[in-house]
Residue frames as a rotation matrix with the C-alpha (Angstrom) as fourth column:
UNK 1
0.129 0.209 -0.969 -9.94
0.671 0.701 0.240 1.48
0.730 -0.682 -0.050 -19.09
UNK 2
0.618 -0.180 0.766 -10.01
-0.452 -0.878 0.159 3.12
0.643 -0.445 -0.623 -15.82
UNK 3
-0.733 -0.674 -0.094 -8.46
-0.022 0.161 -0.987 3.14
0.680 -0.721 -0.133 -12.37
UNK 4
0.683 0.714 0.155 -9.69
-0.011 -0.203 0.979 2.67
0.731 -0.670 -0.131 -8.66
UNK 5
-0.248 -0.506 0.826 -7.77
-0.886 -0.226 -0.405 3.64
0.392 -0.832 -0.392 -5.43
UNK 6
0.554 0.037 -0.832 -6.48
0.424 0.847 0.320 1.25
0.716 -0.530 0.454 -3.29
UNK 7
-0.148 -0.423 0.894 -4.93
-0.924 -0.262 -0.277 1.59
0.352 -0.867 -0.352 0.39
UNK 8
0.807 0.005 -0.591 -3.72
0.282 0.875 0.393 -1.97
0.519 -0.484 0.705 2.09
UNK 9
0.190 -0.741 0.644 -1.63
-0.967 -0.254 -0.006 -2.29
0.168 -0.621 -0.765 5.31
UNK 10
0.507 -0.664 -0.549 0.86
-0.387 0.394 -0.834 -4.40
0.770 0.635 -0.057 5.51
UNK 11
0.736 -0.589 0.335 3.54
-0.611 -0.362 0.704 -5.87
-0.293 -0.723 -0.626 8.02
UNK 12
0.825 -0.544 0.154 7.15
0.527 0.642 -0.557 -6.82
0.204 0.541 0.816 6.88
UNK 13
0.270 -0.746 -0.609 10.34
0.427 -0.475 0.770 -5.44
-0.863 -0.468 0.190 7.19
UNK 14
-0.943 -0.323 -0.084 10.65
0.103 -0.520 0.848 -4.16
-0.318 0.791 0.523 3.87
UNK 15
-0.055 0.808 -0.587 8.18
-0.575 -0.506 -0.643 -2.05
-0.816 0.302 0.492 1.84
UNK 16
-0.277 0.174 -0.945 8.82
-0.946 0.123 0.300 -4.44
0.168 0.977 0.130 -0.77
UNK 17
-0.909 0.159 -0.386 8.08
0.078 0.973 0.218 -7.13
0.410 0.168 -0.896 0.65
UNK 18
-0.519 0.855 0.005 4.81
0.319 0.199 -0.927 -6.03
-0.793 -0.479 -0.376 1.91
UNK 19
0.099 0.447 -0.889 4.03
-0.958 -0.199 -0.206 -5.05
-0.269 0.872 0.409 -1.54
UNK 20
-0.534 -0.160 -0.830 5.09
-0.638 0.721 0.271 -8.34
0.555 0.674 -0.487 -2.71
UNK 21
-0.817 0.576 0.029 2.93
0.413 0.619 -0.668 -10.50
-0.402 -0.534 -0.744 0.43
UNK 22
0.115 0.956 -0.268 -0.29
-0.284 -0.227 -0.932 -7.88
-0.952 0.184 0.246 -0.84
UNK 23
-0.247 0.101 -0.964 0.30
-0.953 -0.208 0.222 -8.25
-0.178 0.973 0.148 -4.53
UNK 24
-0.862 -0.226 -0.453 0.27
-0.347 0.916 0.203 -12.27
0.369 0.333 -0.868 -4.22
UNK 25
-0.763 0.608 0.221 -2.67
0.075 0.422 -0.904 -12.34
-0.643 -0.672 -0.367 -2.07
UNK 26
-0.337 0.362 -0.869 -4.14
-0.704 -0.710 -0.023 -9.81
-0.625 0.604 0.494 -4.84
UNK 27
-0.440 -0.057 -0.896 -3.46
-0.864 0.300 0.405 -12.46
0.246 0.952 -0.181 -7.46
UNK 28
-0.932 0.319 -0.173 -4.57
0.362 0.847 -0.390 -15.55
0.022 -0.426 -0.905 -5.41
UNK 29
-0.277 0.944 -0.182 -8.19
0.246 -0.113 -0.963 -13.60
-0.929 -0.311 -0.201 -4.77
UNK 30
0.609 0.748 -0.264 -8.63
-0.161 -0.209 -0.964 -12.07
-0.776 0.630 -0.007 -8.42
UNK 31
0.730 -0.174 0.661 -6.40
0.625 0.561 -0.543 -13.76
-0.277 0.809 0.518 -10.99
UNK 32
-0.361 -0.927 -0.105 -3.69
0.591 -0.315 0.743 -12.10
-0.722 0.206 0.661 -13.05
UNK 33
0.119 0.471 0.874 -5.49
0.971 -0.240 -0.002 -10.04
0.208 0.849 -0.486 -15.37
UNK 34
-0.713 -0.655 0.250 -3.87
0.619 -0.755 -0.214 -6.70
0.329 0.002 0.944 -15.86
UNK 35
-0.853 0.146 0.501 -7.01
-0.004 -0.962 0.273 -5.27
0.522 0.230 0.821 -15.36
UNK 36
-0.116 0.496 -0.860 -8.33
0.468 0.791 0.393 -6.46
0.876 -0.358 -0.324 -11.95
UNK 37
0.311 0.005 0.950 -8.32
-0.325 -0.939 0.111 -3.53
0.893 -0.344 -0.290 -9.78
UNK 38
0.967 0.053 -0.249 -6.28
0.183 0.534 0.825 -4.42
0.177 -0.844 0.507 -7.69
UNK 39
0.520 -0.828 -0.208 -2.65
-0.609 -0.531 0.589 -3.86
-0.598 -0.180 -0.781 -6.06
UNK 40
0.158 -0.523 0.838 -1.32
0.757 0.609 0.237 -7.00
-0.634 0.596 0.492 -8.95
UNK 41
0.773 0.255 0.580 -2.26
0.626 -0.448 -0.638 -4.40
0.098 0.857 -0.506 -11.64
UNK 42
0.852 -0.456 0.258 1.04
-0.479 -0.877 0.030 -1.94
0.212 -0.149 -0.966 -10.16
UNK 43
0.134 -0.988 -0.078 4.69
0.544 0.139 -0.827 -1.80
0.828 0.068 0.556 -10.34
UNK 44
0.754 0.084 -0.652 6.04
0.599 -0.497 0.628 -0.99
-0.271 -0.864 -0.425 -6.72
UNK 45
0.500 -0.152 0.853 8.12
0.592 -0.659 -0.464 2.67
0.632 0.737 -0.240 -6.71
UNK 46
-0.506 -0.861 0.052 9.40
0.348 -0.259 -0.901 3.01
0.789 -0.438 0.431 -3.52
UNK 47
0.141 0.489 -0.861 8.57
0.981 -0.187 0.055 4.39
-0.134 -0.852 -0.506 -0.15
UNK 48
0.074 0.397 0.915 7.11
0.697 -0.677 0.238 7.98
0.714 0.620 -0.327 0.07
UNK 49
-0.421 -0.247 0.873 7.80
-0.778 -0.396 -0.488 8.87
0.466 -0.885 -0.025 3.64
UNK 50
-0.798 0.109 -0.592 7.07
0.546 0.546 -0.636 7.69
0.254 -0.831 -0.495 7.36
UNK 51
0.021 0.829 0.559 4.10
0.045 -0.559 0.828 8.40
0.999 0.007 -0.049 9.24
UNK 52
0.859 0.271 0.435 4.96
-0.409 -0.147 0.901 7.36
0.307 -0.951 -0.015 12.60
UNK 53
-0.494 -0.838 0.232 7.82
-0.843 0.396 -0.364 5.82
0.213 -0.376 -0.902 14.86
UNK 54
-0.903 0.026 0.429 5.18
-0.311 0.649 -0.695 3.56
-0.297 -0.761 -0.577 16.65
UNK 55
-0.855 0.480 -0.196 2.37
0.120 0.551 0.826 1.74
0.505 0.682 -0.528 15.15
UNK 56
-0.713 0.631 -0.306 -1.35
0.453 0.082 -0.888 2.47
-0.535 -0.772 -0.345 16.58
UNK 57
-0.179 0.831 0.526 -4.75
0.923 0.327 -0.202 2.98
-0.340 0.449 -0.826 15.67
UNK 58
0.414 0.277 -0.867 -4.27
0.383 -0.917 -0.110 6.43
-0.826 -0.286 -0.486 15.63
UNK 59
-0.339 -0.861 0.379 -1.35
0.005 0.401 0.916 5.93
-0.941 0.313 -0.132 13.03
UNK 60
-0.263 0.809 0.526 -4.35
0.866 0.438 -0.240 3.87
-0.425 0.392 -0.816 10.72
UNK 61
0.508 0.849 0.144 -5.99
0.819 -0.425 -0.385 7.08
-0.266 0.314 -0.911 10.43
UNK 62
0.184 -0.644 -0.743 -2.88
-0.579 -0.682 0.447 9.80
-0.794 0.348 -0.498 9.67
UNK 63
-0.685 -0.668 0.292 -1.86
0.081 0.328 0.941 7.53
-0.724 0.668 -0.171 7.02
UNK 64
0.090 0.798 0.596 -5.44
0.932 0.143 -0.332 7.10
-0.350 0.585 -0.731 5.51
UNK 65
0.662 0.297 -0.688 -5.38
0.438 -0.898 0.034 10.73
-0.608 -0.324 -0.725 5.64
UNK 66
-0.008 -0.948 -0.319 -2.00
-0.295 -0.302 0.906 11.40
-0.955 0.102 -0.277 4.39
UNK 67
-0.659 -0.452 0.601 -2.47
0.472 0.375 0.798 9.18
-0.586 0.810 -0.034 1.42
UNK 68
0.173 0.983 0.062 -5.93
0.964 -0.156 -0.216 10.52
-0.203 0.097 -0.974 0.75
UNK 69
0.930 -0.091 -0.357 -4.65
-0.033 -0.986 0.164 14.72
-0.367 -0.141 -0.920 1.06
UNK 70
0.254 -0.799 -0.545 -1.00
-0.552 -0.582 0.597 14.70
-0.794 0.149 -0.589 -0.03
UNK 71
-0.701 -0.347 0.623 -0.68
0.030 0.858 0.512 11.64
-0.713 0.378 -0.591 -2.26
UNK 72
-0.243 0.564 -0.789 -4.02
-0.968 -0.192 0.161 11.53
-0.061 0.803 0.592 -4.20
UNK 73
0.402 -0.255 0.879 -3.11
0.130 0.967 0.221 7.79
-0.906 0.025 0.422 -4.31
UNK 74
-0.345 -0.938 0.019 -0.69
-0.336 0.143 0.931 8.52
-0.876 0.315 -0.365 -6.40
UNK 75
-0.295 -0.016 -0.955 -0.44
-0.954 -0.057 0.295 7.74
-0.059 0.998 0.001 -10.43
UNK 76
0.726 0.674 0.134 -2.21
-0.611 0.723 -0.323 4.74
-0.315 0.153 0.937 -11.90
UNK 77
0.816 -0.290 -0.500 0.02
0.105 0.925 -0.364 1.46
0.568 0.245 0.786 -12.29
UNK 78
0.200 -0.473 0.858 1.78
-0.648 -0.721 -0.246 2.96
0.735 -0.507 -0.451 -9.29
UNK 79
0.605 0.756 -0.251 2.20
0.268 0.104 0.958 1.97
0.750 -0.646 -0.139 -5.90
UNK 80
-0.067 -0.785 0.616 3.86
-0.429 -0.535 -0.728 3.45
0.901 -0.313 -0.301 -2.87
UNK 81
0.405 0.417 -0.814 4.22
0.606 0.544 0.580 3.09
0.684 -0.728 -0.033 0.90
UNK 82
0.036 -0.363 0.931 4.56
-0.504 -0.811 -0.296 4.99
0.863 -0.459 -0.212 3.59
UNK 83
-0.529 -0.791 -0.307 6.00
0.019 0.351 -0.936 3.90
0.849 -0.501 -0.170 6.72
UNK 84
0.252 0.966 -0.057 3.78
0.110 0.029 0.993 3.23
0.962 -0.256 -0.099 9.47
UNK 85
-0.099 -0.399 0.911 5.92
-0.880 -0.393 -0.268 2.50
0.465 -0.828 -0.313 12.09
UNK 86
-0.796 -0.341 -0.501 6.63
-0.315 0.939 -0.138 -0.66
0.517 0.048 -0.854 14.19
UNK 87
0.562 0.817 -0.133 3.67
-0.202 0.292 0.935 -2.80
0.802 -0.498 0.329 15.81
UNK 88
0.611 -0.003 0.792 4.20
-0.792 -0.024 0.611 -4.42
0.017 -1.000 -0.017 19.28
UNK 89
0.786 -0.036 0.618 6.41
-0.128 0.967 0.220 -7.03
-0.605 -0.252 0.755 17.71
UNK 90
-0.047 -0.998 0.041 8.57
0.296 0.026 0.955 -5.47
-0.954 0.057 0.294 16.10
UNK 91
-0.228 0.215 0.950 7.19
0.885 0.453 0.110 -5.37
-0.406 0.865 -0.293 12.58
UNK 92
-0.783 0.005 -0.622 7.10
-0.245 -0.921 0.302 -2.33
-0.571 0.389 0.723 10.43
UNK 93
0.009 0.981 0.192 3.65
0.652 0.140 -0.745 -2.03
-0.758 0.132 -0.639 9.67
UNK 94
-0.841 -0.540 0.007 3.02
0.284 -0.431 0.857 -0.30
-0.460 0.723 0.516 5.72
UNK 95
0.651 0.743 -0.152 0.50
0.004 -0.203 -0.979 1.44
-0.759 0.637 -0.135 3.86
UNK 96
-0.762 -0.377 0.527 0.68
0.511 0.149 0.846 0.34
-0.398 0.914 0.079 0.36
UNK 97
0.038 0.776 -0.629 -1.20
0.252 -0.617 -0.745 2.86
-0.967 -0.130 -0.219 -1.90
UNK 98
-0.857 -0.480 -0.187 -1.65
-0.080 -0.235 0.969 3.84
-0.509 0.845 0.163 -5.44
UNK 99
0.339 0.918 -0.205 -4.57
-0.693 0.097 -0.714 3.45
-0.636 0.384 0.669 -8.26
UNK 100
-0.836 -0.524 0.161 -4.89
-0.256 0.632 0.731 0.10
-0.485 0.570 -0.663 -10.08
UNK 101
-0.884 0.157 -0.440 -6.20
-0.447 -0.009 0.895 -0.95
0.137 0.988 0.078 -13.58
UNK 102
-0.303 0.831 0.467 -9.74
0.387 0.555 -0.736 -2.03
-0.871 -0.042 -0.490 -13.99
């Protein structure tokens, strides 16, 4: 079987729980099957660093970047998250990243 890159952003106060709000949405749009490319298909692993203090479109695109050039997206049944920084409300805003099963 292979893999396909994923990148979803998030907002929560914990990287795990914004893995755990994307993984349920994951499962609610394409089922539990281990091999639904999708962020269900991964075991979360922790946060990988910060990208910003302050949350902004500009942000959006260092992180794409960041996961894309230093990360790789990361190892298959993976997923990480790098810190985005807070939105206008307070919310720490997450890229969740990694490659999942298909």
């Amino acid at each position: 079987m292979g893999a396909v890159d994923f990148l979803v952003f998030k907002k929560a106060e914990t990287a795990r729980e914004a893995y755990r709000i994307a993984r349920d949405e994951a499962v609610r749009f394409a089922g539990e099957n281990s091999y639904n490319g999708t962020i269900s298909t991964t075991d979360f692993r922790g946060v990988a660093g910060r990208v910003a203090e302050e949350w902004g479109p500009e942000v959006e695109e260092s992180a794409r970047r960041a996961v894309r050039d230093d990360f790789g997206y990361g190892e298959k049944w993976e997923c990480l998250a790098l810190d985005c920084g807070r939105d206008a409300d307070g919310r720490t805003v997450w890229a969740l990243f990694g490659q999942a099963a298909c």
